[in-house]
VOGU-3710 file (C-alpha; in Angstrom, 3 decimals, decimal comma):
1> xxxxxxxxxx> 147,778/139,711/83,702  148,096/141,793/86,524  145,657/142,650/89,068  145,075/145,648/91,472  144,957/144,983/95,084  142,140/147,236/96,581  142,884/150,058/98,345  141,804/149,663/101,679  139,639/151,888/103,620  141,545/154,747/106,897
11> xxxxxxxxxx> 140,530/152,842/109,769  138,664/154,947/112,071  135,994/155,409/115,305  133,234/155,945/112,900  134,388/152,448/110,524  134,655/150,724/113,921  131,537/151,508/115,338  129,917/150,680/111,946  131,751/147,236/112,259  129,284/147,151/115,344
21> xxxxxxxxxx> 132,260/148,019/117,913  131,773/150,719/120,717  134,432/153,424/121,362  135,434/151,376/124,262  136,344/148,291/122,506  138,081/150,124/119,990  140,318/151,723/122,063  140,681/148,015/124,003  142,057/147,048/120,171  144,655/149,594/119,919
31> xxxxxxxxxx> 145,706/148,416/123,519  145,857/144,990/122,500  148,008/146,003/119,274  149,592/149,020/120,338  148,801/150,894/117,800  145,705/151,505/115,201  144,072/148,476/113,606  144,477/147,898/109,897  141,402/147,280/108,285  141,607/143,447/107,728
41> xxxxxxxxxx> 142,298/143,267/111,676  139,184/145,834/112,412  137,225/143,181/110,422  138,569/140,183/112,599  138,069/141,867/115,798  134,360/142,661/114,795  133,700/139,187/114,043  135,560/137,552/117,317  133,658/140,461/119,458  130,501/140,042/118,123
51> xxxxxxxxxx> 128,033/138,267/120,899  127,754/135,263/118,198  130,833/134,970/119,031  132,619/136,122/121,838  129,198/135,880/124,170  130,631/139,061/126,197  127,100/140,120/127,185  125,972/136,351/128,250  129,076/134,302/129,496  129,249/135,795/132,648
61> xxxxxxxxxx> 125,705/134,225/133,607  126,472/130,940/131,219  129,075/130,413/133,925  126,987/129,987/137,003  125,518/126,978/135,269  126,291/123,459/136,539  128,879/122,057/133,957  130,349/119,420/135,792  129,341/115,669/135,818  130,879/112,068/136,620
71> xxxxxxxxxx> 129,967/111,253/132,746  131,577/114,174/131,235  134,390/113,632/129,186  135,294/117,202/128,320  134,324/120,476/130,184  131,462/122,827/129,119  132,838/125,029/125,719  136,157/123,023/125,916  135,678/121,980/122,647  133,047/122,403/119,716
81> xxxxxxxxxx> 130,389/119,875/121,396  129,929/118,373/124,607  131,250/114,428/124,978  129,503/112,345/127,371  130,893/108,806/128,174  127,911/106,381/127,643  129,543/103,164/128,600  131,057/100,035/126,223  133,986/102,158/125,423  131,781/104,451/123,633
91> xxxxxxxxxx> 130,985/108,318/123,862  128,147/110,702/122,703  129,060/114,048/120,909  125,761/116,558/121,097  124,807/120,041/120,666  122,667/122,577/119,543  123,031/125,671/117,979  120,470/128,490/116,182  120,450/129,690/113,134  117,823/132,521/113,256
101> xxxxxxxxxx> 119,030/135,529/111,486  120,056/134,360/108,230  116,380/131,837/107,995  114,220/134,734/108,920  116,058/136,733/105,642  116,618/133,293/103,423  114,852/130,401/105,083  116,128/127,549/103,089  119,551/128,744/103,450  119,378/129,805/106,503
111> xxxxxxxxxx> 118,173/126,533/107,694  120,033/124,272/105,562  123,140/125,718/106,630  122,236/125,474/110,444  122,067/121,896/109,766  125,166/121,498/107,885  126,905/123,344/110,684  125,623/121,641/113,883  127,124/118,163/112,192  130,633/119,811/111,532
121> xxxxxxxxxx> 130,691/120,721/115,428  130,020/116,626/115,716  132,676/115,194/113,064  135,072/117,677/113,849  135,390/115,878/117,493  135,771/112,720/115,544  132,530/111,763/115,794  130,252/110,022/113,481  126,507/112,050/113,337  123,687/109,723/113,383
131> xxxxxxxxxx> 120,586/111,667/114,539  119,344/114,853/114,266  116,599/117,063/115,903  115,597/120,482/115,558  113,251/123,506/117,462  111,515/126,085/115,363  109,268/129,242/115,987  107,499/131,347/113,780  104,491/133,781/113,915  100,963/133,414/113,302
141> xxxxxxxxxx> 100,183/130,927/110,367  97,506/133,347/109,801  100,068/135,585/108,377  101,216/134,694/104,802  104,871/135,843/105,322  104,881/133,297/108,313  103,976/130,133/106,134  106,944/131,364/103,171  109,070/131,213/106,230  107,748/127,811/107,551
151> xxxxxxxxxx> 107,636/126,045/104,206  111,006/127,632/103,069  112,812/126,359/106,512  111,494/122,930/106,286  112,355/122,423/103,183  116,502/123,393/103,567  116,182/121,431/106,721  114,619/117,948/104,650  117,001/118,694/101,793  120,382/118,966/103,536
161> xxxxxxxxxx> 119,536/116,211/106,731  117,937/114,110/103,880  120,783/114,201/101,169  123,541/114,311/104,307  122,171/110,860/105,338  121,458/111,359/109,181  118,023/110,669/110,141  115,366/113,524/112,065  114,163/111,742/115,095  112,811/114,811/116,875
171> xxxxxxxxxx> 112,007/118,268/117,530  109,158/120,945/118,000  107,833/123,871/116,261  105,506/126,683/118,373  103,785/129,265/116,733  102,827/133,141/118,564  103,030/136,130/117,082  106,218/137,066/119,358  107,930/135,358/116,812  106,768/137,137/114,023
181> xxxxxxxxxx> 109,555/138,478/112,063  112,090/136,690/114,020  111,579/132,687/113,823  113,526/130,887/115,523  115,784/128,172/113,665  117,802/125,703/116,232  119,382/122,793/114,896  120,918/119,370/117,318  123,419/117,056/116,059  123,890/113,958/118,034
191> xxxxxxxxxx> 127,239/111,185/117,083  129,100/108,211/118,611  132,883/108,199/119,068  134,885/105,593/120,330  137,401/106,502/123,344  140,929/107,857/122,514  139,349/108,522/118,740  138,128/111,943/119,381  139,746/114,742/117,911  140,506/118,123/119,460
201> xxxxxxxxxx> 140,568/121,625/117,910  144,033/122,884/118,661  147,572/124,270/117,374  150,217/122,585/118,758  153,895/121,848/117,642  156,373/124,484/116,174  156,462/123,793/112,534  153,395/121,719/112,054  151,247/122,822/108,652  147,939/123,966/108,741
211> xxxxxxxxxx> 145,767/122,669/106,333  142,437/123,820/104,664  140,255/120,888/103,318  137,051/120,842/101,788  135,180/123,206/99,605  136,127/126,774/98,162  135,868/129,763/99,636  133,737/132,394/98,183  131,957/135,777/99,808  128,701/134,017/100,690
221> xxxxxxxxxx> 128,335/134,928/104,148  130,907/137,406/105,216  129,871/139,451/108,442  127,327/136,372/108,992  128,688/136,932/112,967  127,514/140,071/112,983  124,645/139,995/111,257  123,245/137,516/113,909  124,644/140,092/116,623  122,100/143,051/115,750
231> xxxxxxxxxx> 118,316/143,240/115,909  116,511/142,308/112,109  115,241/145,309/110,768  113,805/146,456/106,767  117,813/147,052/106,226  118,449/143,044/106,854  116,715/142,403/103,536  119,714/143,854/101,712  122,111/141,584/104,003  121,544/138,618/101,833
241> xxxxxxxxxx> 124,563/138,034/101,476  125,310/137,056/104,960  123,320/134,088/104,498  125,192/131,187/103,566  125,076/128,516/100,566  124,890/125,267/101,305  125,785/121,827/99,580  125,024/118,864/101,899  126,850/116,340/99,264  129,761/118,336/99,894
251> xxxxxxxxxx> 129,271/117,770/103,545  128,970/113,830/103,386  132,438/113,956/101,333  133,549/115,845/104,511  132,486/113,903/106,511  133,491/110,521/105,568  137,079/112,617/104,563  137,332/113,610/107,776  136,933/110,286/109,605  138,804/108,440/107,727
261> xxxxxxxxxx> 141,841/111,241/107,469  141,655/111,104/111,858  142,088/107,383/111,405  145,771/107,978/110,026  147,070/109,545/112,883  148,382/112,011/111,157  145,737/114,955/112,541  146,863/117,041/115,656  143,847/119,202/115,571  140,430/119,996/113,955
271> xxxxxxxxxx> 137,978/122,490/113,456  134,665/123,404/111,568  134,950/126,479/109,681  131,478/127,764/110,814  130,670/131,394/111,864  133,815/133,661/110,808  135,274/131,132/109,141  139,059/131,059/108,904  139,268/133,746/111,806  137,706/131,753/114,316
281> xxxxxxxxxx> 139,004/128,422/113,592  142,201/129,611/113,588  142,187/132,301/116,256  140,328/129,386/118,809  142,302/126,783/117,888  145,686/128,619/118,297  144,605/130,599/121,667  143,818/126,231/122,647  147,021/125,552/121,741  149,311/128,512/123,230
291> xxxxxxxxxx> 151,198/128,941/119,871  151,332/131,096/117,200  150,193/130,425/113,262  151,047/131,855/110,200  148,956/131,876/107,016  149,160/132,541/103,461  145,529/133,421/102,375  146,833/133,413/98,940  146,998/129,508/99,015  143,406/129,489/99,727
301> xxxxxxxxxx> 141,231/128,202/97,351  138,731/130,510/95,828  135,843/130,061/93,906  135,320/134,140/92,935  138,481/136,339/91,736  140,134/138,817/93,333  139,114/137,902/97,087  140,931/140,201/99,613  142,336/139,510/103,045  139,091/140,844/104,711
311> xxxxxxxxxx> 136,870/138,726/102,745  138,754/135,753/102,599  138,805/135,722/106,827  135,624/136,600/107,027  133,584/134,659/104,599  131,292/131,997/106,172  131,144/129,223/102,898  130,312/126,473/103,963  131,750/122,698/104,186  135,124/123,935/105,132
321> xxxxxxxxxx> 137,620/123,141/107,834  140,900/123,755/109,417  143,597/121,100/109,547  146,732/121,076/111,834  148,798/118,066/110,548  151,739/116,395/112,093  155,262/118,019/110,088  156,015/115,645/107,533  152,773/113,529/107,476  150,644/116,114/105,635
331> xxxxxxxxxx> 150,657/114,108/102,242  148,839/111,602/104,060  146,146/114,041/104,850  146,173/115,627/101,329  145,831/111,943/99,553  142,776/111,383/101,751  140,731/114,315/100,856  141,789/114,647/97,616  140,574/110,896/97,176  137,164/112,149/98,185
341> xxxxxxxxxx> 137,292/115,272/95,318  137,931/117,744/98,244  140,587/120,974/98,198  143,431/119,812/100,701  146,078/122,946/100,764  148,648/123,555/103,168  148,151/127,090/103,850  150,431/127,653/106,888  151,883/126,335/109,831  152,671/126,319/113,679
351> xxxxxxxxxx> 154,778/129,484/114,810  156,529/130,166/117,960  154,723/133,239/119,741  151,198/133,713/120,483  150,169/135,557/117,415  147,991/134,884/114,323  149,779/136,313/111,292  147,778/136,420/107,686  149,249/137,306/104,802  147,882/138,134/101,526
361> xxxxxxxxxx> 149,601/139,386/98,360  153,302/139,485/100,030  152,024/141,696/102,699  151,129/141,026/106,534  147,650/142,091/106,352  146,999/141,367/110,244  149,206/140,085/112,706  146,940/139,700/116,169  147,947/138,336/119,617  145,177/135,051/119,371
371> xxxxxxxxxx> 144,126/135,211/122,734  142,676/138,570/122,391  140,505/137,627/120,019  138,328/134,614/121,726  135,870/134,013/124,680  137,455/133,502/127,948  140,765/135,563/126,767  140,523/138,974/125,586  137,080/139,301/124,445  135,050/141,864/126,450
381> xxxxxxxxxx> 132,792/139,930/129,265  129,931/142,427/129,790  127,118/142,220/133,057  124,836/144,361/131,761  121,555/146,955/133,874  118,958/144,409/134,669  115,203/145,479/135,359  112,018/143,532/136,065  109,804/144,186/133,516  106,954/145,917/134,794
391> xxxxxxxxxx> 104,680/143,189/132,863  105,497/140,382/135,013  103,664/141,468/138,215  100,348/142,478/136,128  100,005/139,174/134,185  100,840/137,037/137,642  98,060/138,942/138,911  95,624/137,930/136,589  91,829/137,002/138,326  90,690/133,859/136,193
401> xxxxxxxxxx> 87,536/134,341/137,896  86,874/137,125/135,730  87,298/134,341/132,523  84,360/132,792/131,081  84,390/129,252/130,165  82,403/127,965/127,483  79,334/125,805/128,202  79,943/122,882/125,554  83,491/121,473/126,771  83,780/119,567/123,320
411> xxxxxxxxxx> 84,471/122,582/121,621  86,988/124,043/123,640  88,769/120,599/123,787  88,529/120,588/120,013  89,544/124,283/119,584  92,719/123,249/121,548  93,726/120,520/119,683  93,232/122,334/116,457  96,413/124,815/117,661  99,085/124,650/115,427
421> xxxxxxxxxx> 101,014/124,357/118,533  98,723/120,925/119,951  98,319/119,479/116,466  99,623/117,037/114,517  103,462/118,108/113,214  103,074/115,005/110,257  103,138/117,584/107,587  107,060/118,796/108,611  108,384/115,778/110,057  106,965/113,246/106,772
431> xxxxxxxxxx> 109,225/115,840/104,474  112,381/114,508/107,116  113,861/111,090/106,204  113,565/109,412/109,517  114,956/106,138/109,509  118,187/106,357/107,241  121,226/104,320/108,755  118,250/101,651/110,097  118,665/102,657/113,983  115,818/104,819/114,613
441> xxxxxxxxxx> 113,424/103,065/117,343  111,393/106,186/117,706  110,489/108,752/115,550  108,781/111,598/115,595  105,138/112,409/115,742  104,248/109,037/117,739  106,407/109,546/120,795  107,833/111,743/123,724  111,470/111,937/122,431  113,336/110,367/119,220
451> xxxxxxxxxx> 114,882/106,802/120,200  118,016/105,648/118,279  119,512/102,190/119,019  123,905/102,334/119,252  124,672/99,317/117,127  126,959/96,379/118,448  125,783/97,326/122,087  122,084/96,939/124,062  122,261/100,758/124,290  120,019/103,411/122,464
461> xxxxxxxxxx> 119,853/107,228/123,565  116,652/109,431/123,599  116,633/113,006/122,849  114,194/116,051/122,879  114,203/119,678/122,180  111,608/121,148/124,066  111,267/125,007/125,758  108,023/126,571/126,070  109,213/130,635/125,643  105,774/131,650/126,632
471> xxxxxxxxxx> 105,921/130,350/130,100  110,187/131,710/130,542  108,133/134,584/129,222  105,315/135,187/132,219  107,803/133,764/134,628  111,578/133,737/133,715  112,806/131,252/136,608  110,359/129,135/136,372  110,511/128,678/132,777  113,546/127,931/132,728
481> xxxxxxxxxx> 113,140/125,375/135,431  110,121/123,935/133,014  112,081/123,879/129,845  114,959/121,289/131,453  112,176/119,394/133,531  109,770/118,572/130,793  112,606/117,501/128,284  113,852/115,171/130,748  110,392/113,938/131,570  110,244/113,277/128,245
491> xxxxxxxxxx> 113,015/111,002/128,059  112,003/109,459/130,948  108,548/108,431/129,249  110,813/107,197/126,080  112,352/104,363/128,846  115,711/106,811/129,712  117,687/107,933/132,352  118,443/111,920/131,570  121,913/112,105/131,676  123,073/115,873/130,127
501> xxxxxxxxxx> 122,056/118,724/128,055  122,985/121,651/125,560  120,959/124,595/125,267  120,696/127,398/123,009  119,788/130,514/124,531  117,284/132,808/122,731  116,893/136,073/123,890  116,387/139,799/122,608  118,582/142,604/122,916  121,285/142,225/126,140
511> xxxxxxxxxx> 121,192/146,067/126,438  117,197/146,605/127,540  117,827/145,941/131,236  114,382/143,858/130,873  115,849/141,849/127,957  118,645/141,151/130,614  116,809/140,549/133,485  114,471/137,944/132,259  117,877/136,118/130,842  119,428/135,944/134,002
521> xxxxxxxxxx> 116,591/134,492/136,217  115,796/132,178/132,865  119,575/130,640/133,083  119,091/130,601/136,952  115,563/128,234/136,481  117,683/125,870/134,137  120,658/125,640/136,568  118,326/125,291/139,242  116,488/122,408/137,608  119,718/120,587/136,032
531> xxxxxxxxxx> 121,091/120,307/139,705  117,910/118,443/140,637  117,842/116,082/137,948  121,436/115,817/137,781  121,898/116,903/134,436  124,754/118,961/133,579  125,357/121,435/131,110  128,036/120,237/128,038  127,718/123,653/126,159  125,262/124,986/123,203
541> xxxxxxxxxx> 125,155/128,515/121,757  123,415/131,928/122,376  121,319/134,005/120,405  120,269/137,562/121,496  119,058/140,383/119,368  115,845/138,115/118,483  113,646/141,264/117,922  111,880/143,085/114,877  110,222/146,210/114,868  107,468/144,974/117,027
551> xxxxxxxxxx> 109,511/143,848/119,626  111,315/140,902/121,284  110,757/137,290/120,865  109,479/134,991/123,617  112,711/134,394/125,772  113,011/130,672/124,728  115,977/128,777/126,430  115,684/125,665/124,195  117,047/122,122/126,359  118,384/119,402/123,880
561> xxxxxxxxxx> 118,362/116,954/126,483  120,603/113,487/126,088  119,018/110,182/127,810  120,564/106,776/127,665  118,780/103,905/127,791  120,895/101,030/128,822  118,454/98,075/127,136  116,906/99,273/124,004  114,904/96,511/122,908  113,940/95,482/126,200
571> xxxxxxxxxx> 113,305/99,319/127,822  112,105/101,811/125,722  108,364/103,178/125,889  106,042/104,734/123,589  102,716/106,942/124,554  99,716/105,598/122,545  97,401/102,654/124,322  98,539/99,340/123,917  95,206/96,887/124,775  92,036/97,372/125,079
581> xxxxxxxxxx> 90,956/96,680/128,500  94,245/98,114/130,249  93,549/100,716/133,344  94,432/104,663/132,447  96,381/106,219/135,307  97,738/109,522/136,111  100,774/109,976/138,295  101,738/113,339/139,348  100,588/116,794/140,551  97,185/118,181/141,133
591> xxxxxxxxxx> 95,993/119,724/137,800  95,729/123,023/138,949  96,212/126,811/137,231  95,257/128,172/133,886  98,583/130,058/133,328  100,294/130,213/130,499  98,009/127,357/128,989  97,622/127,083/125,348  93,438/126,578/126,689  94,173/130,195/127,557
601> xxxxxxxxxx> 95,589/131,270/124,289  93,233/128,765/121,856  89,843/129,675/123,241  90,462/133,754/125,224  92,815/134,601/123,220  94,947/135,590/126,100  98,811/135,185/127,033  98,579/135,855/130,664  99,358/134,530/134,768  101,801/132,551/135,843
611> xxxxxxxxxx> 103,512/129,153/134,402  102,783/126,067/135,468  103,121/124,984/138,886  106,253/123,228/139,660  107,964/121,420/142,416  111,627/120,015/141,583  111,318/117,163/144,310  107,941/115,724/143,183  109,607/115,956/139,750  112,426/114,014/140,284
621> xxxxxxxxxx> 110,538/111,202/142,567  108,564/111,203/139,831  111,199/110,774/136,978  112,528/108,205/138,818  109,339/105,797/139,572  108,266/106,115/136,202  111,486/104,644/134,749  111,108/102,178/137,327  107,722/101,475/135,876  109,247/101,141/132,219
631> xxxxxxxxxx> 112,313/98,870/133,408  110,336/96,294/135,450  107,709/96,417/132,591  104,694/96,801/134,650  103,492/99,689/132,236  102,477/99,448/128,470  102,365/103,371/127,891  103,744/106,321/129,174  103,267/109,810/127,784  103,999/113,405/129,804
641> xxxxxxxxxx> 101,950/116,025/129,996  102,388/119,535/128,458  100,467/122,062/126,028  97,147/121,350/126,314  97,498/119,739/129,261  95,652/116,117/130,574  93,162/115,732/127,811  95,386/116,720/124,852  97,932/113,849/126,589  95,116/110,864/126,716
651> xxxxxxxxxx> 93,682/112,504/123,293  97,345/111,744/121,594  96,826/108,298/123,404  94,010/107,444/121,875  94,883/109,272/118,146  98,075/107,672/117,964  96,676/104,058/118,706  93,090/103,980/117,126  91,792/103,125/120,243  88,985/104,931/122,498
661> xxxxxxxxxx> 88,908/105,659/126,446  86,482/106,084/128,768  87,522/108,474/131,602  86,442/109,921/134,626  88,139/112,581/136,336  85,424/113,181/139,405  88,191/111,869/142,247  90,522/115,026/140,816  90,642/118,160/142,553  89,894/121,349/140,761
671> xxxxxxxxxx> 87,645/122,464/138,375  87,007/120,750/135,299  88,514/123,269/132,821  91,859/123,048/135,205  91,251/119,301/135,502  91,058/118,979/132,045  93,349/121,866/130,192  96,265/122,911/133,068  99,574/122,610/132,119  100,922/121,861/135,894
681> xxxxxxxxxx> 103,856/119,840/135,517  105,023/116,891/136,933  101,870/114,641/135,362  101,930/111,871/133,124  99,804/109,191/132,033  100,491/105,622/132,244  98,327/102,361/130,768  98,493/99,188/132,812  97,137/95,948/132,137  95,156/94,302/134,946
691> xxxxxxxxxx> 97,375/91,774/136,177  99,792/94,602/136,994  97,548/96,882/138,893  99,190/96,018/142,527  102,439/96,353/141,156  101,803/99,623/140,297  100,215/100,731/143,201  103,008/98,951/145,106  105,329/101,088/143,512  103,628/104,537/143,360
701> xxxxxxxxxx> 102,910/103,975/147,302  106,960/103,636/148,076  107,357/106,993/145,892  105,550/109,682/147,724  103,958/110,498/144,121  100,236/111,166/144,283  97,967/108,617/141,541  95,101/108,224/140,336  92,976/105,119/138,476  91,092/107,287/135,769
711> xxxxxxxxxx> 89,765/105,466/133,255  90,039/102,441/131,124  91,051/101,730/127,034  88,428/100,689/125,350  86,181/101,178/122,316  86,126/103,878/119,486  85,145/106,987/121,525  86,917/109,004/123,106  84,720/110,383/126,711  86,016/112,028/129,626
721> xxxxxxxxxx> 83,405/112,518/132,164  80,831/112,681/129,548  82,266/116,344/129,196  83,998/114,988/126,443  82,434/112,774/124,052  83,854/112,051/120,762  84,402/109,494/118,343  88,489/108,783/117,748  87,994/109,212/113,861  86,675/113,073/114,881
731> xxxxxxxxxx> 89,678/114,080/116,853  92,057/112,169/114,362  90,863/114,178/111,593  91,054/117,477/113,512  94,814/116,608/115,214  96,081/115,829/111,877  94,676/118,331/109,607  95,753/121,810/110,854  99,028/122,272/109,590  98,114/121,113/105,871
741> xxxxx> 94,845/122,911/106,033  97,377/126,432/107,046  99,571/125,616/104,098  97,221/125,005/101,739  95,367/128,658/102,563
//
């Protein structure tokens, strides 16, 4: 039977600029091509240029970022994760990438997919995947629409991360209404990789054939680049089909395919299939490579009839990967995959030249030079207008004298810990299978960062997500600095040294001058604080065009921050109170300033003045005595301090463990609401037992820190300067019931 091949569309301004190209980047195609694009290459060149992609409107600032480090083992966007050596031969593959677009129009496929995604980045490096985190954001849980979206993204996360087999160890979810109609979905993957067993994503050698293994291709997800490249509007509710399907026990064939295929030596180079699909796996890994590739799209195998050359580049399905094997050795690769019930098809190979060639239906439907197409070659690099906003001096200016605080203290502490963003998360993260794979030390809900143990070694790592977008959003710089300060001080309180991190960068639109501004000075606070706490950047992802009708998101720089700990059993700390009897300390900063506070938001109602104070030095002196605290054991709990400042940190103390406290804050300076609720940083609580009291003095008076002796654990209430006064059962039941109270409305 014979079929029709579709007529394709007159390529034209008007098509391009619908493709979301400008005039000027069309005209930078013909250049490229020297002449007019067909309409399969207009289609590739709108995916590769898209900001998803190509980052033109954000790499230019990535690049001032520090992205050099004695433990990094391949540069910053060298290859699909960053690789950090972690000692005993052994190396850790990480990063973190969004997935915002398609969850705010299809939640659990939006978010199921991130997570499916984020581990290809990890086993295409030939690493194994063994923990996972994630950092979410949605609107008001007021709003109805809001807890669809939260239940729905949950859910694809627990499903896919559950039936893949890698555990959740960590992550965060904040709720404002600048996230309504745009949450925020970021996914982290986090593996282990032996040296001289990772694998690299590049075309190399004349002749070699290029592979495609794993599942089918269909049109789920075509112009999924682009779709997360413009602002969500009504119209994205009709893009449903840029949201990709998902099938996470397609993923664990995959995955163990994968490995075990690498193992035979027979692999030159690897690469996830993930946003534009065939066009950017093979446009990035033959621009890598400095060769040419040739491919028959015909050979591909399809899952819907009469695919064309556009749609089979562009489609996003999932579970799918690029294979360039060795000339001659390719059966091995085939008998490997097709042991695990996975397509294995050679589809092309290695050309002389620098040009990708596809061909469909006995015709060359695009034949483009591969380094225009890719970030750092051709792609446009844009520095776009930048403006202050004119917000940013008005809500620094804010008199808190003009505030009034409530009389009765207990209620505003309990109002506070009732915020979805203070409470208890045990409703999302009990959905998560936590412990599969038996290495998990830490989960979540109990502790600063997830803990995972390396087997065969002493070793464990800690990791966090953490960014609080409403501080980036009343000061940029400074929020940025907080975001990569309190994830490392979170690791630090877990028992680990902060050694690197990956970020993904969510902004609005890169064309308000405001949108641009605030992005800048944000990536300038992170570089500023990764320099101090010597932790380099290994890569991540960016996301702009977070806005809705309303408006832009929060700017919200997430931080997955790595931390090793180099004795596991032996070193690694947890936040609730250990004895009754041991002496409650703070170490840190004076608690001073209201800004930014979730106190501010919880009880006025009010997003307003500046973020927390922060000094970088104090910081890292005080990084660096606490660990020293952990190591020589003179401490029995640690915990940071964040939203909802001092008494939401000794509250989680005392929640987590059963056990009251009786503290007095009188020697503090400030007021008691900024005593009890700021969000300074630099603060965290320690317990110590008696006997160690002079060693911990002994130590905090070598480290220029400022401490304080504030209490003692003891009883079943929970009292802080008889302000406070509560049994532990009362603010247990309050911490833990929000988030299934707002899901049951």
């Amino acid at each position: 039977m014979s079929t029709t091949v579709p007529k394709e569309p007159e390529v034209t301004l008007d098509l391009a600029i619908e493709h979301g190209l400008n005039e000027e980047e069309f005209e930078m195609i013909k250049n490229f091509l020297g002449r007019m694009p067909t309409f399969t290459e207009l289609g590739v060149y709108s995916v590769m240029w898209s900001e998803h992609c190509s980052y033109k409107n954000s790499i230019l600032e990535i690049k001032k970022l520090p992205r050099e480090g004695d433990q990094l083992l391949v540069d910053a966007g060298e290859e699909n994760a960053g690789l950090v050596d972690i000692g005993d031969g052994l190396a850790c593959a990480f990063k973190i990438e969004s997935h915002n677009h398609p969850s705010a129009v299809e939640p659990y496929q939006g978010a199921a997919t991130g997570v499916g995604g984020i581990h290809r980045d990890i086993f295409t490096m030939g690493a194994r995947p063994v923990a996972s985190l994630n950092s979410l954001r949605f609107g008001s849980m007021d709003n109805p629409r809001v807890r669809y979206l939260l239940d729905g993204v949950v859910r694809g996360i627990s499903d896919y991360g559950n039936s893949f087999g890698i555990p959740t160890v960590g992550g965060e979810i904040y709720f404002d209404e600048a996230y309504e109609g745009n949450p925020l979905v970021n996914a982290m993957s986090v593996g282990i990789v032996k040296h001289g067993e990772t694998a690299s994503a590049i075309a190399e050698g004349v002749g070699n054939p290029v592979l495609i293994v794993g599942a089918s291709t269909g049109r789920d997800g075509i112009h999924g680049a682009t779709f997360a490249s413009e602002e969500i509007s009504e119209e994205s509710e009709a893009k449903r089909p840029s949201v990709q399907v998902g099938d996470p026990f397609t993923e664990k064939l995959l995955l163990e395919a994968s490995l075990e295929a690498l193992k035979t030596g027979a692999i030159v180079g690897l690469q996830d299939m993930g946003a534009a699909g065939i066009t950017s796996s093979s446009s990035e890994m033959t621009a890598r490579g400095g060769k040419g590739m040739r491919l028959d799209l015909d050979k591909v195998p399809m899952r819907e009839e009469g695919m064309t050359a556009y749609e089979l580049l562009l489609s996003e399905s999932q579970e799918r990967m690029l294979v360039v094997a060795e000339k001659g050795r390719e059966q091995e690769i085939i008998d490997v995959f097709e042991k695990w019930d996975l397509n294995a098809v050679v589809i092309g190979e290695v050309v002389e030249g620098d040009k990708l060639t596809y061909i469909k239906d006995g015709e060359v439907k695009a034949e483009i030079p591969a380094d225009s197409l890719v970030l750092g070659g051709g792609a446009p690099q844009y520095e776009r207008e930048r403006k202050k906003p004119a917000y940013i001096d008005e809500v620094q200016n804010f008199d808190f004298s003009s505030l009034k605080h409530p009389e009765n203290v207990n209620k505003a502490f309990l109002k506070v810990l009732a915020s979805p963003n203070v409470a208890s998360k045990r409703w999302v993260h009990e959905q998560y299978d936590t412990t599969v794979r038996t290495n998990t030390v830490n989960a979540p809900g109990a502790s600063d960062s997830g803990v995972i143990r390396i087997k065969g070694t002493k070793k464990g790592l800690a990791v966090k997500t953490d960014c609080n977008g409403r501080y980036v959003y009343l000061n940029p710089r400074r929020g940025g600095q907080i975001a990569v300060a309190e994830s490392a001080r979170n690791v630090v309180c877990s028992g680990a040294k902060p050694v690197a991190i990956s970020n993904c960068l969510n902004f609005g639109n890169p064309y308000k001058p405001e949108v641009y501004w605030t992005f800048s000075e944000a990536l300038a606070g992170m570089g500023d604080a990764c320099r101090a706490l010597n932790t380099p950047v290994t890569g991540g992802n960016v996301s702009l065009y977070n806005e809705n009708p309303n408006g832009a998101i929060f700017p919200t720089p997430v931080i997955g921050m790595l931390g090793l700990i180099e004795d596991v059993e032996n070193h690694t700390m947890t936040p609730q109170f250990k004895n009754e009897g041991d002496i409650i300390y703070y170490l840190g900063a004076d608690r001073k300033g209201l800004g930014g506070s979730e106190y501010i938001k919880a009880v006025h109602g009010l997003t307003t003045g500046n973020a927390p104070e922060l000094d970088l030095d104090l910081e890292v002196n005080l990084q660096q005595t606490v660990l020293n605290l952990i190591h020589s054991k003179v401490v029995n709990a640690a915990h940071d301090l964040s939203d909802g400042g001092l008494v939401v940190a000794l509250a989680e103390m005392s929640i987590h463990s059963g056990l009251g406290a009786d503290v007095s804050l009188e020697k503090m300076s400030g007021g008691t609401y900024e005593v009890l609720f700021s969000e300074a940083q630099s603060g965290i609580v320690v317990t110590v037992d008696k006997e160690n009291v002079a060693k911990l003095e002994a130590e905090m008076g070598k480290s220029n820190v400022p401490f304080h002796a504030i209490g003692v654990v003891s009883g079943n209430t929970f009292t802080i300067n008889q302000t406070v006064n509560l049994p532990v059962s009362k603010i247990t039941d309050v911490y833990e019931s929000t988030l299934p109270k707002a899901m049951e409305q």
